[in-house]
C-alpha positions, 0 to 999 in steps of 0.5 A, spaced: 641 875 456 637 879 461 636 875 468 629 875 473 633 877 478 637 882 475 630 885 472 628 885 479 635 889 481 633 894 476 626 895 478 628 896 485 633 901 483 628 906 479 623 905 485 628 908 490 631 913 484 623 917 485 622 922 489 618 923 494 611 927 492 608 932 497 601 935 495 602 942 494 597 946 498 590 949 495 590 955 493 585 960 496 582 966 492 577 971 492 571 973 487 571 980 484 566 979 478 558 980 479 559 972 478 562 965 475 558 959 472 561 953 476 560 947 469 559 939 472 565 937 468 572 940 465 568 943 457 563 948 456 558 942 454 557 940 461 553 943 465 551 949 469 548 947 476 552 953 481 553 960 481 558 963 485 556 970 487 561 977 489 566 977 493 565 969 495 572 965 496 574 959 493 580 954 494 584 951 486 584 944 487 587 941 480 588 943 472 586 940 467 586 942 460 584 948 461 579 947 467 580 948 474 576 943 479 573 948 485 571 947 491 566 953 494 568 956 502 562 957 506 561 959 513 555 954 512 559 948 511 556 947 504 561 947 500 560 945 493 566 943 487 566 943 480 569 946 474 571 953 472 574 955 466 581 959 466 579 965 463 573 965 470 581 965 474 583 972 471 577 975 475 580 973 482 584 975 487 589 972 491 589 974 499 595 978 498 590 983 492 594 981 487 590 978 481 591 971 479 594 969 472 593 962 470 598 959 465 597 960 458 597 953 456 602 950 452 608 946 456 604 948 462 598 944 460 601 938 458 605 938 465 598 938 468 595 932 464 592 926 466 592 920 460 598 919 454 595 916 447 601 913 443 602 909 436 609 907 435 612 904 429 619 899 429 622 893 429 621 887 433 628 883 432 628 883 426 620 884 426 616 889 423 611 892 430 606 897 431 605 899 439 600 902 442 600 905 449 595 908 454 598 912 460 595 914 466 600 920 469 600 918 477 605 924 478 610 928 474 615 923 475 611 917 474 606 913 469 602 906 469 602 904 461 598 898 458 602 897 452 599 893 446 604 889 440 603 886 435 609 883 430 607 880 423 612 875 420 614 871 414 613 864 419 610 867 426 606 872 429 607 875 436 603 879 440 604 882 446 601 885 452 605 888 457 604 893 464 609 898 467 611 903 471 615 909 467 619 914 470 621 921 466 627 924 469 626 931 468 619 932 467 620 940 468 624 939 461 621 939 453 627 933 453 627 928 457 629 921 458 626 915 461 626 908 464 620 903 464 619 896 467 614 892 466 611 884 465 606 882 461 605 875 456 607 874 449 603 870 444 607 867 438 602 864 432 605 860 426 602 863 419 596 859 418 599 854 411 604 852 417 600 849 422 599 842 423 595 841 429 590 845 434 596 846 439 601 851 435 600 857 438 604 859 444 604 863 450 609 866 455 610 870 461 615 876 460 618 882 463 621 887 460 626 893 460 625 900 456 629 905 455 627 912 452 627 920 451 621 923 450 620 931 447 614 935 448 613 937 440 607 942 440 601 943 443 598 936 445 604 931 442 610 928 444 614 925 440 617 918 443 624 914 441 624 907 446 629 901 446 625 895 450 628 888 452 623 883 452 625 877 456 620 870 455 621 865 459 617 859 456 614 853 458 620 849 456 625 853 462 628 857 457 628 864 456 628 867 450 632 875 449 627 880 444 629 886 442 624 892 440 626 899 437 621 904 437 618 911 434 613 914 435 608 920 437 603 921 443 598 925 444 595 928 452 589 930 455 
């Protein structure tokens, strides 16, 4: 049975196994064509509210699903960011002359994505259990998860919320590992023919450990196998072990 102080092992060690992110520099370039429409957001269905003219430079700030965020270099000091789709990059020049490529999408787009979806199906101890997780991307190596389960029993019904920090190891890789840990609070409800009273239902703190790979399927899915160790610590200084299973897919934007 897991302890609170070995999952506070644990955590340490995977905070000190991340690496040490350093921003890259902006990317600088010029215009070559006539013109390039600036949109308020990364989609057509923002709007245009700037023009950026011929021969006008312009620093790459970040990618997102195609869209490149912008910032206008002005000897005026009246800079002005927005949006740009891919295709406006083929129509500039780096310092050096040579024409800018943006990546084509694929693998390239999901290493630049911001949020993960994911549903995913198993078996929580001898439970069957949905999950569903949404995923803030910090950085390559790094996500938040906030994670929802709920587990349907022939006595009881739990649930569980939990939030975490993942780390993938070789995010650069179609295939890769990752581990999770995280707390939350587990709520375990007898069915409603076995209740006797008001007080039945039944709340605890938990932390847990998850383990997974991860394999990056096709554009915009993954798909996700986990083992995740709950440890419920109840209200009665006893600590309960659950084991969860899980398969699934996610999808990124």
């Amino acid at each position: 049975m897991l302890k609170p102080s070995i999952t506070i092992l644990l955590m340490s060690i995977s905070f000190l196994l991340l690496p040490i992110s350093v921003l890259a520099a902006e990317l600088r370039v010029t215009v070559t064509t006539p013109f390039i429409n600036v949109h308020s957001g990364p989609a057509d269905e923002f709007p245009v509210f700037h023009v950026i003219a011929q021969s006008e430079k312009i620093d790459i700030l970040k990618e997102r699903t195609g869209w490149y965020r912008v910032r206008t270099v002005s000897n005026r000091n009246e800079e002005i960011e927005g949006w740009i789709h891919k295709d406006s990059l083929t129509a500039t020049v780096l310092p050096d002359g040579i024409g800018l490529k943006p990546p084509s999408g694929g693998f390239d787009q999901y290493l630049s994505r911001d949020f993960e979806i994911s549903l995913m199906g198993g078996v929580l101890d001898t439970t069957n259990a949905l999950t569903l997780t949404g995923s803030w991307v910090w950085n390559q190596n790094l996500s938040v998860d906030a994670s929802y389960t709920q587990a349907l029993g022939d006595f009881s019904d739990n649930k569980l919320w939990s939030v975490r920090m993942r780390h993938t190891f070789y995010p650069f890789r179609k295939v890769s590992p990752y581990l999770a840990l995280g707390t939350g609070e587990i709520r375990t409800s007898p069915n409603a023919n076995l209740v006797q009273s008001g007080d039945e239902v039944r709340k605890s703190n938990s932390y847990e450990v998850g383990v997974g790979v991860r394999y990056y399927l096709t554009d915009g899915v993954l798909i996700k196998a986990e083992y995740r160790g709950v440890l419920a610590l109840t209200d009665r200084d006893e600590q309960e072990r659950l084991d969860q299973w899980l398969v699934g897919a996610s999808i990124f934007f």
